[in-house]
C-alpha positions, 0 to 999 in steps of 0.5 A, a space after each residue: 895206789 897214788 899216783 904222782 903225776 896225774 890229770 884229775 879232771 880227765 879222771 874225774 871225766 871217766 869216772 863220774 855217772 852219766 847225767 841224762 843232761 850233760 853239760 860237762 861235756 866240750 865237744 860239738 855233738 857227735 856225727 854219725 857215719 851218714 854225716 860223712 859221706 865216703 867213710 865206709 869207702 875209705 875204711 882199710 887197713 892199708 896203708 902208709 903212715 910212717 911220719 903221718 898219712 901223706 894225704 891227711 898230711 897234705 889236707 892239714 897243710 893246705 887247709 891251715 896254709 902252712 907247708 907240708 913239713 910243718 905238720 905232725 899228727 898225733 892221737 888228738 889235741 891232747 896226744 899232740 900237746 904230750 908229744 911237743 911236751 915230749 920232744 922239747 922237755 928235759 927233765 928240771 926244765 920249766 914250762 910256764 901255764 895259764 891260770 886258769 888252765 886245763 889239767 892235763 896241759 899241767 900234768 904231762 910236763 910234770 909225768 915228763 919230769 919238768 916243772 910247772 909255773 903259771 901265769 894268770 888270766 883274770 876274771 876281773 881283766 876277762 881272761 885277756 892274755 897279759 904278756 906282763 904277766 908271762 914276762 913276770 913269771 918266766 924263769 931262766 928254765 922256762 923252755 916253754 909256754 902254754 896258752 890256749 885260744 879260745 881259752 880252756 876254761 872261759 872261751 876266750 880267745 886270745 889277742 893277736 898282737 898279745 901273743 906276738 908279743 908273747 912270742 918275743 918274749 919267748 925268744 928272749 929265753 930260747 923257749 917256744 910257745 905252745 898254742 892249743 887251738 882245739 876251739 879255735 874252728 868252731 869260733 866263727 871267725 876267720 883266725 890264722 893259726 898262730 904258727 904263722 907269727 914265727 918259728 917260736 910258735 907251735 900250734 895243736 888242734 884236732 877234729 874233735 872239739 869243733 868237728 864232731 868227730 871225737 871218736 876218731 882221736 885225730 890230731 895234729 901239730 903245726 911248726 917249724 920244720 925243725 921242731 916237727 922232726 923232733 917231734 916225729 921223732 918223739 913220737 916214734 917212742 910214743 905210739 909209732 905211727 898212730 892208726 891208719 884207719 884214723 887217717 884215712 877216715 880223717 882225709 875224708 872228713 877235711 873233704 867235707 870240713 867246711 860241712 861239717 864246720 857249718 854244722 857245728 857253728 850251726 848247733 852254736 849260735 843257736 845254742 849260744 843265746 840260750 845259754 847267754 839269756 840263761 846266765 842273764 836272768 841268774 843273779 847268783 851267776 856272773 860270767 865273761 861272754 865267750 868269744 868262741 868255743 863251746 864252753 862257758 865258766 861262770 862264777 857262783 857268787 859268794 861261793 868259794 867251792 862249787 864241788 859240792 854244787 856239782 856233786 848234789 846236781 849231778 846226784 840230784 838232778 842228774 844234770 852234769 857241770 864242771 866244777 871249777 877246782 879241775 881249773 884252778 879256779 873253785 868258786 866256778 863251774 864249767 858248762 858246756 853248750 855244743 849238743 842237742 838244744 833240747 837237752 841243753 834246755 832241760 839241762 838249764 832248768 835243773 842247774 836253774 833248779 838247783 841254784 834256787 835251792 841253794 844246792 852248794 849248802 
């Protein structure tokens, strides 16, 4: 069967082996139940949740400084960019994305009967977030604009002044601009939201990327009051109101964020140097420093598809990257540093490996 409108790299995700190395992965190493004290207690059935747990919703609000009707939540980061996509999009509107980008912030507009044009982020200009570009490509149908910070792919997180400016241009179309912020906690840096420049911003994020807490699917959207209603209303078609034991479970993990947060940005920066001397000391590699996030996406030199690398890594060394196509961008290879160090390191000396090898012939 073939399908249309799909996300081949969220596929290509599940589908693959599992590597004994993966540096495929994004998010920050899993917790256990012991690494979040009170999570038996609040395990129940019970519950409302009609438009969202009150006291998840509360925690949200109060933690990123917005009020309480500004936030939805949703089954992850990705559940909350689909819902947005779906409460904004009509079928023929455009919606412009980054280049490099993530897959399914592609897909979903295009599953919804929307159209995809994109804007570019280089290598040459370190992936910074041109609003000249944006301007260039808007479209009189463009109804929305997708960027994340730190950027998926490279890790780099986007100037403020440039998505202010961003923000401007929308407004000149009467589009919005959607700003997936998953990375964003992990970054070590104090950021505002991005939904603190004006009504024209819409921000998604999750505990699963900075937080460890993958397994919990939780996520949320910060907006406008009036977008928020049309997005609780999306969601009424989409999946009702979601799991109240993920809700409940996750006013407890904001309980102990700043915890759990010191843990991840802990796992980070020492993870972080490893990567850097190891991408120092390859010559086949050259790559833009992330600011923050949990990934980096170096280029091969001289070599215009990594699929092959990938493919004869994994098999081979049993060592999981991704490859560069899933982004757009072909000639490079994403890897992920947010686990155990030691299997970082193991990880490292097999991509090591196969890069002597020549593995790409």
């Amino acid at each position: 069967m073939t399908l249309r409108y799909h996300a081949a790299y969220m596929h290509w995700a599940k589908a693959r082996p599992a590597a004994s190395f993966d540096l495929g992965i994004s998010n920050v190493l899993g917790c256990s139940i012991d690494d979040l004290p009170g999570a038996a207690e609040a395990l129940s059935f019970a519950g409302r949740n009609d438009n969202g747990y009150e006291p998840l919703l509360e925690a949200i609000a109060t933690r990123y400084g917005v009020d309480i009707s500004q936030v939805t939540t949703a089954q992850g980061a990705s559940g909350a960019n689909f819902l947005v996509y779906a409460a904004l999009l009509a079928p023929g509107d455009d919606v412009l994305v980054e280049r490099p980008g993530y897959d399914p912030l592609l897909a979903a507009p295009r599953l919804l009967g929307a159209n995809v044009t994109q804007f570019d982020r280089t290598f040459d200009d370190k992936y910074a977030l041109d609003p000249g570009r944006v301007k260039a490509a808007l479209t009189p149908k463009t109804r929305l604009i997708v960027v994340t910070t730190p950027h998926n792919p490279s890790g780099v997180i986007a100037d403020a002044d440039a998505l202010r400016e961003i923000g401007r241009i929308a407004e000149t179309n009467d589009a919005h601009v959607l700003v997936d912020e998953v990375y964003l906690d992990s970054a070590g840096r104090d950021i505002r939201p991005a939904v603190h420049f004006g009504d024209r911003f819409i921000v998604t994020s999750s505990l699963t990327k900075s937080y460890g807490l993958a397994g919990l699917r939780s996520g949320w959207i910060l907006s406008s009051p009036e977008i928020a209603e049309r997005i609780r209303r999306a969601r009424d078609v989409v999946d009702g109101s979601g799991s109240i034991i993920t809700e409940r479970l996750s006013v407890v993990a904001f309980t102990h964020l700043d915890t759990l947060l010191a843990r991840a940005r802990a796992i980070l920066t020492r993870n972080g140097p490893v990567v850097e001397r190891f991408l120092e000391s390859r010559n086949e590699l050259e790559s833009v420093a992330p600011d923050g996030g949990t990934v980096v996406f170096p280029r091969l030199r001289d070599v215009p598809d990594t699929r092959t690398f990938a493919e004869r890594l994994l098999k081979e060394r049993q060592t999981a990257v991704v490859p560069g196509h899933f982004f757009q961008a072909p000639s490079h290879i994403r890897m992920g540093f947010s686990g155990e160090t030691a299997a970082l390191e193991a990880g490292l000396e097999q991509v090591a490996a196969a890069l002597d090898a020549r593995a790409w012939r």
